[in-house]
KEGU-421394 format. One record per residue (C-alpha): residue in one letter; x, y, z. Coordinates in Angstrom, 1 decimal. Layout:
REM residues N
(a (X Y Z))
...
//
This chain:
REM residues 343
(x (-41.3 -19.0 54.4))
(x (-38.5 -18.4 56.9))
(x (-39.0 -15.6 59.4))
(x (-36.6 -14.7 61.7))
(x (-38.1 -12.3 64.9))
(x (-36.2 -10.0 67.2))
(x (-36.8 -8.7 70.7))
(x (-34.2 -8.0 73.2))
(x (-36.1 -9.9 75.7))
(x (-39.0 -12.3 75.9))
(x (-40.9 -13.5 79.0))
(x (-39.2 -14.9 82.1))
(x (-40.4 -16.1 85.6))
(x (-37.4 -14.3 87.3))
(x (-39.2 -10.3 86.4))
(x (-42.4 -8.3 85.4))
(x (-42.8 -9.7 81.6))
(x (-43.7 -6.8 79.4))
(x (-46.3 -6.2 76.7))
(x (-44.6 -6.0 73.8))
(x (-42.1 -9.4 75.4))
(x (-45.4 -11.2 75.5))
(x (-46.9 -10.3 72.4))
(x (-43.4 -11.2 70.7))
(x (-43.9 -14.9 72.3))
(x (-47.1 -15.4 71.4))
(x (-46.8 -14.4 67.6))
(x (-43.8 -17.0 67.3))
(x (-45.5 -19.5 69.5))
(x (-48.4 -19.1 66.3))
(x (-46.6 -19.2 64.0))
(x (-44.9 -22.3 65.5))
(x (-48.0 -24.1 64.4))
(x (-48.1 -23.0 60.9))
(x (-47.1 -25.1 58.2))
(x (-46.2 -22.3 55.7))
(x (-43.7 -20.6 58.2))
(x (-40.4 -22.0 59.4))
(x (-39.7 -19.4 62.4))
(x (-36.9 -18.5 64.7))
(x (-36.9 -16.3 67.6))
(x (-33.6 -13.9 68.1))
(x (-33.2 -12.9 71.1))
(x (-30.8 -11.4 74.0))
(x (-32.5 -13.6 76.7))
(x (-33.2 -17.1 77.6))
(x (-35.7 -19.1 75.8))
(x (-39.2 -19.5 77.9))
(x (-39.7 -22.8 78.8))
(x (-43.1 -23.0 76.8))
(x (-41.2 -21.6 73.5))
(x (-42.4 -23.8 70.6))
(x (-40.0 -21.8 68.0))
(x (-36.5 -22.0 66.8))
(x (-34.4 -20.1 68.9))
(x (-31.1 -18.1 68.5))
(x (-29.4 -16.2 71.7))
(x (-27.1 -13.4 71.0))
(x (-25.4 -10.6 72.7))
(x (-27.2 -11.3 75.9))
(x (-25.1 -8.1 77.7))
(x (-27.6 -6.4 76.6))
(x (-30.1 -7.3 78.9))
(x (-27.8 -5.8 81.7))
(x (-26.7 -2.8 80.4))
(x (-29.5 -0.2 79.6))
(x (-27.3 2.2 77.4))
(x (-25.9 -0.8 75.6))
(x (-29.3 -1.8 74.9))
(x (-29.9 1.3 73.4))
(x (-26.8 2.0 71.8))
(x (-24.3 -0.8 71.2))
(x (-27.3 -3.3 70.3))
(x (-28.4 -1.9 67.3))
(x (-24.8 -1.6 65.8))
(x (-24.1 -5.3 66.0))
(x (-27.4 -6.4 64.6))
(x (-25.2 -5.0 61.5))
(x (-22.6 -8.3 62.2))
(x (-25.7 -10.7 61.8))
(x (-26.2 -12.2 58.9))
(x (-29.7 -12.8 58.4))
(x (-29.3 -14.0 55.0))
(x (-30.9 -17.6 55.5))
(x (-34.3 -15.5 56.5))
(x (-36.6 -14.7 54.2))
(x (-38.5 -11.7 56.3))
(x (-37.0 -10.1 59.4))
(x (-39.5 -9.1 61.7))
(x (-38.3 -6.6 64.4))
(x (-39.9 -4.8 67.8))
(x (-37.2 -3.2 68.7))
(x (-34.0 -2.0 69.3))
(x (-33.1 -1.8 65.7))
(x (-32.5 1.9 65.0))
(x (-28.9 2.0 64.0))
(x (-29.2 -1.3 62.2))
(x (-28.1 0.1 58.4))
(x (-27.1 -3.0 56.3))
(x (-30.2 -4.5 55.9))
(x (-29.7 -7.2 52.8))
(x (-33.5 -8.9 53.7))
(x (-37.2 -7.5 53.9))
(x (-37.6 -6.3 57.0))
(x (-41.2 -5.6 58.7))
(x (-41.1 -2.8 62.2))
(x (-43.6 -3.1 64.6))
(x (-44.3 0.3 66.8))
(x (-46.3 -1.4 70.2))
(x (-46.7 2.2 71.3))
(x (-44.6 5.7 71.3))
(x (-41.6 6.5 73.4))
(x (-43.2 10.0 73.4))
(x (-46.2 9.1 74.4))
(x (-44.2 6.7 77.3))
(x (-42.3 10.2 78.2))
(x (-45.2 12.0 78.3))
(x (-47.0 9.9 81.0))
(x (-43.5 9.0 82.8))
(x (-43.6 10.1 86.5))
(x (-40.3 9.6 87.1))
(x (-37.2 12.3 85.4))
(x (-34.8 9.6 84.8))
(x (-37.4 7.6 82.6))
(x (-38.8 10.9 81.1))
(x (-35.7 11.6 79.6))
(x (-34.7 8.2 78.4))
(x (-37.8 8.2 76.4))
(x (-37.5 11.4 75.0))
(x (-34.0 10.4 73.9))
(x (-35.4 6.8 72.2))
(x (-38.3 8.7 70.4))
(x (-36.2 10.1 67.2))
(x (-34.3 6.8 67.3))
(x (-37.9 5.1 66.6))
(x (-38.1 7.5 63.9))
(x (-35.6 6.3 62.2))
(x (-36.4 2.1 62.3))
(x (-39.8 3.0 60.8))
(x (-38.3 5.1 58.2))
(x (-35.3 1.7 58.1))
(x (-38.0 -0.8 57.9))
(x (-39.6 -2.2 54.5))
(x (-42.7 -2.0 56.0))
(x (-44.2 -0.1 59.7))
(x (-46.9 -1.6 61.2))
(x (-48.3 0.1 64.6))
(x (-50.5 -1.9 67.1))
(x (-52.8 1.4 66.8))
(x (-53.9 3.9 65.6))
(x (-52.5 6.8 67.9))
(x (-49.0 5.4 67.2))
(x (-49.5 5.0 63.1))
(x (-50.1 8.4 63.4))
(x (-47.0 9.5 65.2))
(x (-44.7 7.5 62.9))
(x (-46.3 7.3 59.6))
(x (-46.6 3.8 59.6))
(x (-47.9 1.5 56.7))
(x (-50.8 -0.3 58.6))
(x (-51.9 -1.3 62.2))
(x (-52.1 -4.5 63.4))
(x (-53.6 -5.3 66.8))
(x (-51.7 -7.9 68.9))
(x (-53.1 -11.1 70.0))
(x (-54.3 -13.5 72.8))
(x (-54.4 -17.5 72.8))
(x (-58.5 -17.9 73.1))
(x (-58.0 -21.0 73.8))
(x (-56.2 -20.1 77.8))
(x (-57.8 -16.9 78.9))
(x (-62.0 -17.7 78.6))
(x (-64.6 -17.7 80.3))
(x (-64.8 -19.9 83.8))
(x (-67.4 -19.3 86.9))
(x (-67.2 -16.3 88.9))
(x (-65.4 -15.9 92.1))
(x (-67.9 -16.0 94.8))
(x (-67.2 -12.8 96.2))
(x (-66.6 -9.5 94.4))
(x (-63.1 -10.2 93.1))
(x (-61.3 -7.2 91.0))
(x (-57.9 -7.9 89.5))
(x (-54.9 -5.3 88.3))
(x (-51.9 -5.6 86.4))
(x (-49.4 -3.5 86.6))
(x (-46.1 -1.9 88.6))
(x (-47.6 -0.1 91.9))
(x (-46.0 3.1 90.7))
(x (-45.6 4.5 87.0))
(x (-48.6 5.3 84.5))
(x (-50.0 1.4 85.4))
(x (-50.7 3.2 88.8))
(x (-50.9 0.5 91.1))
(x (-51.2 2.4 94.1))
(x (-54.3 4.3 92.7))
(x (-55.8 1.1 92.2))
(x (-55.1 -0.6 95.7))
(x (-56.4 3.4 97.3))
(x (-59.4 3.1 95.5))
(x (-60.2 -0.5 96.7))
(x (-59.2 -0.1 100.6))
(x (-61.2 3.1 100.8))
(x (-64.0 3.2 98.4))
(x (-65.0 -0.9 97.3))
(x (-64.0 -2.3 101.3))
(x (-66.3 -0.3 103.1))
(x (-69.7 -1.2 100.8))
(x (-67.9 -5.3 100.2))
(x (-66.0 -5.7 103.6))
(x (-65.3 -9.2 101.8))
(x (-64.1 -8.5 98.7))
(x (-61.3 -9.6 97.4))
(x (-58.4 -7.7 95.1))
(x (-55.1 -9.4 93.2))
(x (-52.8 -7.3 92.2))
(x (-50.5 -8.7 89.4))
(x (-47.6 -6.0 90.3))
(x (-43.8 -5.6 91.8))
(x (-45.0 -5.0 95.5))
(x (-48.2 -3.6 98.0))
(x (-49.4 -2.6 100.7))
(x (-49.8 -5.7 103.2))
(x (-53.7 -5.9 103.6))
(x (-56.1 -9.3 104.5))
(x (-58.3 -8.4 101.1))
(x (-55.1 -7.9 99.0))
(x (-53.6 -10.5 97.5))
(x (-50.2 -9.7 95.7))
(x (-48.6 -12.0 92.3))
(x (-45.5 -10.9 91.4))
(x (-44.1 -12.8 88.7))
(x (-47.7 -14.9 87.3))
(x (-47.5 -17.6 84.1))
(x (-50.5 -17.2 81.8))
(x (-52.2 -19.6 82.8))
(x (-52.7 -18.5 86.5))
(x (-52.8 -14.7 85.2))
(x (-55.8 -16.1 82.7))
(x (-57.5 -17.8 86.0))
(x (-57.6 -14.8 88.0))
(x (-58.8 -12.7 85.0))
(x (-61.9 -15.1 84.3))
(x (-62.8 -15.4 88.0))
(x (-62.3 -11.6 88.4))
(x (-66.1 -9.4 88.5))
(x (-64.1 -6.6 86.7))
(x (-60.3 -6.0 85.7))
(x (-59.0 -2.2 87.3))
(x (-56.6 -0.8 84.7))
(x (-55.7 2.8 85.5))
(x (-53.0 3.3 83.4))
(x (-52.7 6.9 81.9))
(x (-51.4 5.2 78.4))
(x (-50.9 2.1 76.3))
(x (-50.1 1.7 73.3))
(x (-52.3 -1.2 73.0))
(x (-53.0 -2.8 76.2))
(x (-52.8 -6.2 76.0))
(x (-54.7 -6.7 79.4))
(x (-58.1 -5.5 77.8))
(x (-58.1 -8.5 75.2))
(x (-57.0 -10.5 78.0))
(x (-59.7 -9.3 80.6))
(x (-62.6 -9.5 77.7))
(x (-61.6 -12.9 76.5))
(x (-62.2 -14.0 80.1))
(x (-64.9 -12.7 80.0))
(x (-64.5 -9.6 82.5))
(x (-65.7 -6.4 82.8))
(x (-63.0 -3.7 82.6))
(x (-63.2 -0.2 83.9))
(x (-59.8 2.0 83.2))
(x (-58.5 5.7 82.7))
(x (-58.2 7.5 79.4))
(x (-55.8 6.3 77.0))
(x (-54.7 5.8 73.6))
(x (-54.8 2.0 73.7))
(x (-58.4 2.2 75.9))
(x (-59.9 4.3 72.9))
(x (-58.5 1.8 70.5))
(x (-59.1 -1.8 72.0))
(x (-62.7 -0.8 73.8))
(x (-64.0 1.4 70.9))
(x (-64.1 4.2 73.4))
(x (-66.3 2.6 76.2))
(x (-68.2 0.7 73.7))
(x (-66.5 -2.4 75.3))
(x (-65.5 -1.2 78.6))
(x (-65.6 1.6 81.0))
(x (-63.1 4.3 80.6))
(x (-63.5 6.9 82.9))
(x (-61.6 9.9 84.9))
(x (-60.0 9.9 88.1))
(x (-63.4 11.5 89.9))
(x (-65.6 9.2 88.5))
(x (-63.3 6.2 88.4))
(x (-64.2 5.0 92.2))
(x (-68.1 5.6 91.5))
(x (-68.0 3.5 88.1))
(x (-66.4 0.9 90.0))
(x (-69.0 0.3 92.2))
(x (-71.6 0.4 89.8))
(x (-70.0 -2.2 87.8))
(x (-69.5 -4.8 91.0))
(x (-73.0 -3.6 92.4))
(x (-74.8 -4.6 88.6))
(x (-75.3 -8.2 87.7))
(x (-76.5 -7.1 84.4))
(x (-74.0 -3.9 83.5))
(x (-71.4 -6.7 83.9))
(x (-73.5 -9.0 81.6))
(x (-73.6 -6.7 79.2))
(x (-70.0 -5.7 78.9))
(x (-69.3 -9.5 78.9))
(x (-71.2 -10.5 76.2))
(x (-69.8 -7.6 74.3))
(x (-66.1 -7.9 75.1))
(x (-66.6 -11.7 74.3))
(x (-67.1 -11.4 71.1))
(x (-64.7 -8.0 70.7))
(x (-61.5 -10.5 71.7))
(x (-62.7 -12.6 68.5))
(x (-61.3 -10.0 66.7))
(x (-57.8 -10.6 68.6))
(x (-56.9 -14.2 68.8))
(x (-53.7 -15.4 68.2))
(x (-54.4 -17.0 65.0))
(x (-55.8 -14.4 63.5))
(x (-53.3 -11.5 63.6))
(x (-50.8 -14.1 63.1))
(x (-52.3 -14.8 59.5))
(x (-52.5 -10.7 59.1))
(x (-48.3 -10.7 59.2))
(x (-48.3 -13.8 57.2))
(x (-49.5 -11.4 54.8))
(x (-47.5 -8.4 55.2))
(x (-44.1 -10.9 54.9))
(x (-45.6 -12.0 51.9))
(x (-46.3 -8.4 50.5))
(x (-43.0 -7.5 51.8))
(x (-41.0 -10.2 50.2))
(x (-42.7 -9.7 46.6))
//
């Protein structure tokens, strides 16, 4: 089967890579594998150096103009002839792409609205509130909608939900940092909450572990001797820090999905986060992790470095909760939608 995928951009060393950039690399990188699919990768940007896929670059201004992204984008996806293709899988960007002359499968990896909602800043607030109807309209475009959970399949309508995955094979289990280590990933302001994270840590973990030790996996910090700050990580150092991490600090108001919890459990980490859509979803609402308020979240976070066997126990859960999420396995869940799709 010939698939083609689109994303506007996929993961680069140069910036912050995003969810949904990751999760669209790491679906073609599967299927790259699979003898009964023959996939290519359209994109705006440059081809990741690990990129095991066919490839196809096109209107790359779009990566440098946000309103053309939005806008302009979508109209010329009408000027591509995806004819040769027997599927076209999209994640984004599509809305005002009408002449559609193949199958073509959406994927929703969360809710502008829900994104609006939890924006702190206007500028963003609005932008989302403006791309919501336009996600409206590529699920009602698309041959088939499939949301990465279940908060999103009910804002759209979609056909079925589909988790995204994580390569079991990089981000496992390794021995423990020696002393309590806590990892975040995220931008220091925004619903990730970065500075909440590193606040919590300097005045709450510091003062009962004066030697523990916290990565933050973000755009910038506060210069401090415990703090440790990775801007621009590959997977495989972001999977080392995860599996030597005690427990992974996610206070993000919302995700979709969230991506880092599969991550964090298939390293074999305890996670303790905020209330969220995608929290609810991936941990089964604190069956596999700690999700907790703002009041309690400093408190919880002690517990869980201050526990040997709390943390066991979340371990051994989340362990075999990722199992659920590997690569290989969602990857043969859209085999089957193209299939259905396509018949």
């Amino acid at each position: 089967m010939r698939v083609a995928i689109f994303h506007t951009s996929l993961p680069s060393s140069e910036r912050k890579i995003g969810g949904v950039e990751a999760a669209v690399h790491r679906l073609a990188c599967s299927f790259a594998d699979h003898p009964a699919v023959d996939v290519t990768v359209l994109t705006c940007d440059r081809k990741p150096p690990d990129a095991r896929y066919g490839y196809r670059r096109i209107y790359p201004f779009a990566l440098r103009n946000r309103w053309g992204r939005l806008f302009l984008l979508p109209l010329l996806l009408n000027f591509i002839d995806f004819r040769k293709y027997d599927v076209v899988h999209m994640h984004g960007d599509d809305w005002f792409w009408f002449w559609r002359r193949v199958p073509t499968v959406r994927t929703m990896h969360g809710s502008a609205l829900r994104e609006a909602q939890s924006a702190t800043k206007l500028r963003r607030k609005l932008i989302q509130y403006v791309v919501y109807p336009l996600e409206q309209i590529s699920v009602w475009l698309a041959s088939r909608s499939v949301a990465v959970g279940r908060d999103t399949e009910r804002l759209y309508g979609c056909n079925e939900v589909v988790g995204n995955g994580v390569d079991l094979e990089r981000f496992k289990t390794r021995p423990k940092a020696a002393a309590p280590t806590i990892v975040f990933i995220g931008l220091w302001n925004g619903r990730k909450r970065g500075r909440f994270a590193y606040d919590v840590f300097v005045n709450t973990v510091l003062p009962r572990f004066p030697h523990a030790q916290l990565h933050m996996i973000s755009d910038t910090a506060i210069p401090h001797p415990n703090v440790t700050l990775h801007e621009h990580p590959d997977d495989a150092t972001l999977a080392a820090l995860l599996a030597e991490a005690w427990v992974f600090c996610y206070p993000s108001v919302y995700e979709g999905f969230g991506i880092p919890y599969i991550e964090a459990m298939a390293a074999g980490t305890a996670i303790v986060t905020s209330p969220n859509a995608g929290a609810g979803e991936v941990l089964q609402n604190g069956q596999f992790g700690v999700i907790v308020d703002d009041d309690r979240f400093a408190d919880n976070l002690l517990e869980l470095l201050e526990r040997d066997d709390l943390r066991g126990e979340f371990v051994a859960r989340g362990l075999e909760r990722a199992q659920d999420f590997s690569a290989e396995a969602i990857a043969e869940r859209y085999l089957q939608i193209y299939r259905n799709v396509v018949r």
